[in-house]
N, C-alpha and C positions, 0 to 999 in steps of 0.2 A: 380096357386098359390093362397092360400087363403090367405084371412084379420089377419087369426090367426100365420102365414107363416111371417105377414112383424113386428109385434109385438115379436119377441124373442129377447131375451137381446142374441147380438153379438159384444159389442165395450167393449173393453179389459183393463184393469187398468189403463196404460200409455198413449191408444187411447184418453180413457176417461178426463184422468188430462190435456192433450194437448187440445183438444175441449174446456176445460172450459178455459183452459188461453187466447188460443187464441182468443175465443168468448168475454170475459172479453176486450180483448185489442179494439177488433174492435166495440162492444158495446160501449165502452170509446169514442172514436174517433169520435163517431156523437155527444158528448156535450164536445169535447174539439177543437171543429170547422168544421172538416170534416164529412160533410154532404153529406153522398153517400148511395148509397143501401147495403153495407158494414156492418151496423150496425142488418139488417133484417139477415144476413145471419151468425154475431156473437150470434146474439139469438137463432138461432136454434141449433149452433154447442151449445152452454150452456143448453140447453134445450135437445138435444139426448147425452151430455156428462154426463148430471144429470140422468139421466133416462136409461144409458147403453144400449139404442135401439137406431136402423139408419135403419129404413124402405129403405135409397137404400144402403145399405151392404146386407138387406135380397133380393133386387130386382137381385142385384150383385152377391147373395150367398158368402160373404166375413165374417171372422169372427175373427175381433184380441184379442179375448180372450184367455190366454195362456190357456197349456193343464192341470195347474194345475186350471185357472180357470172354466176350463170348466169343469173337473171333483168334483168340488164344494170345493177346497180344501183353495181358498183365496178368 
């Protein structure tokens, strides 16, 4: 599997809006006291939910983009 292989936009309209809430919530949570590894792993979900790529979806070959996104239609 190539470098160009883990780069393809595969997380899907709904995948995407859920990643940034819940990253948003757990990002929160380390400046509203809870101080745990929690907040490292709300940044990535905000950051591959911005960005509609998840290098392990492409390691997984999983792709929740629907079929009309994928066929370029939304």
């Amino acid at each position: 599997m190539g470098m160009n292989s883990l780069f393809k936009y595969n997380v899907g309209k709904i995948d995407r809006i859920i990643r940034i809430v819940v990253g948003i919530i757990l990002v929160g949570n380390v400046f509203t006291g809870l101080h745990t590894p929690l907040g490292w792993i709300g940044l990535v979900l905000i950051v591959t939910g911005i960005g509609g790529i998840c290098p392990a979806y492409s390691l997984l070959n999983i792709n929740t983009k629907s079929l009309s996104e994928k066929a370029g239609l939304k």
